[in-house]
C-alpha positions in Angstrom: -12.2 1.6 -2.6 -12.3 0.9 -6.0 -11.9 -2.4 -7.3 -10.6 -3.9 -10.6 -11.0 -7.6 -12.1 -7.8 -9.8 -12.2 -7.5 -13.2 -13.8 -5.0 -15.4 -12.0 -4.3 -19.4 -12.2 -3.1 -20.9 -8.6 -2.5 -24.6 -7.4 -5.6 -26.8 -7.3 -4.6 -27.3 -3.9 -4.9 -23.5 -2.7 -8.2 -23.0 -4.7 -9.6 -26.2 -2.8 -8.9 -24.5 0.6 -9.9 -21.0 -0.7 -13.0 -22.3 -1.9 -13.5 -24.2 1.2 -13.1 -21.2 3.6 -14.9 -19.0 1.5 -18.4 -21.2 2.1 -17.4 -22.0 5.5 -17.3 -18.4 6.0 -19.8 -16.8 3.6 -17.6 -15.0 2.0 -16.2 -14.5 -1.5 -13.0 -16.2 -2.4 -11.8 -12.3 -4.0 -12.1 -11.2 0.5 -9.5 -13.7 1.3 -7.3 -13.1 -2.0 -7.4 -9.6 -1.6 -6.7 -9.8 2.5 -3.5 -12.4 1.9 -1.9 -10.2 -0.9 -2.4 -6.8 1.4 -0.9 -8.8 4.4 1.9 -10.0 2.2 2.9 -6.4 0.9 2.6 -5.1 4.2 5.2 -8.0 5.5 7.5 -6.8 2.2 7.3 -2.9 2.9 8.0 -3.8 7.0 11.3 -6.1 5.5 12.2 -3.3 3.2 12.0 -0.3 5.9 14.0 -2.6 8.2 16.7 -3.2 5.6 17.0 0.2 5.2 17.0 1.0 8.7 20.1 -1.3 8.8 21.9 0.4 6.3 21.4 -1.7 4.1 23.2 -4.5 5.5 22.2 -7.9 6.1 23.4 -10.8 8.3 23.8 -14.5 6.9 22.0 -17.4 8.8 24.7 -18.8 9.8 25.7 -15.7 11.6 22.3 -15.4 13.0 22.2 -18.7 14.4 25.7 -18.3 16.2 24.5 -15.2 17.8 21.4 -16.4 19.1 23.2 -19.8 20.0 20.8 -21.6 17.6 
C-alpha cells in the first residue's frame, strides 16, 4: 500500500501516550495513527450501513433507555 506524508497537531496528552507506546512497542508512532483512524472509519461506515438499514430512522436516548429499562 502506498503511503503519503500528513502533517497533523494533536493534544500533548495523546502524543505523550503515542509516543510512549510506540517505544514500548517498537514501533512507529505513524502504525498506531494509521491503525486508530482505519478502526474509526470502519466504526463510521458500520454506523452509516446501519442507519441505512433502518431506513434511515433513528431512536432518541431517552427512548432507548425506556426500552431497555435503563
Amino acid at each position: 500500500m502506498a503511503t503519503k506524508p500528513l502533517s497533523i497537531t494533536i493534544d500533548e496528552e495523546l502524543s505523550d501516550k503515542l509516543t510512549k507506546i510506540a517505544a514500548d512497542t517498537n514501533r512507529k508512532k505513524s502504525y498506531f495513527v494509521n491503525k486508530a483512524l482505519k478502526e474509526y472509519f470502519e466504526e463510521i461506515e458500520d454506523y452509516e450501513l446501519a442507519f441505512e438499514r433502518s431506513g434511515g430512522k433513528s431512536t432518541p436516548i431517552s427512548k432507548a433507555k425506556e426500552a431497555l429499562d435503563l
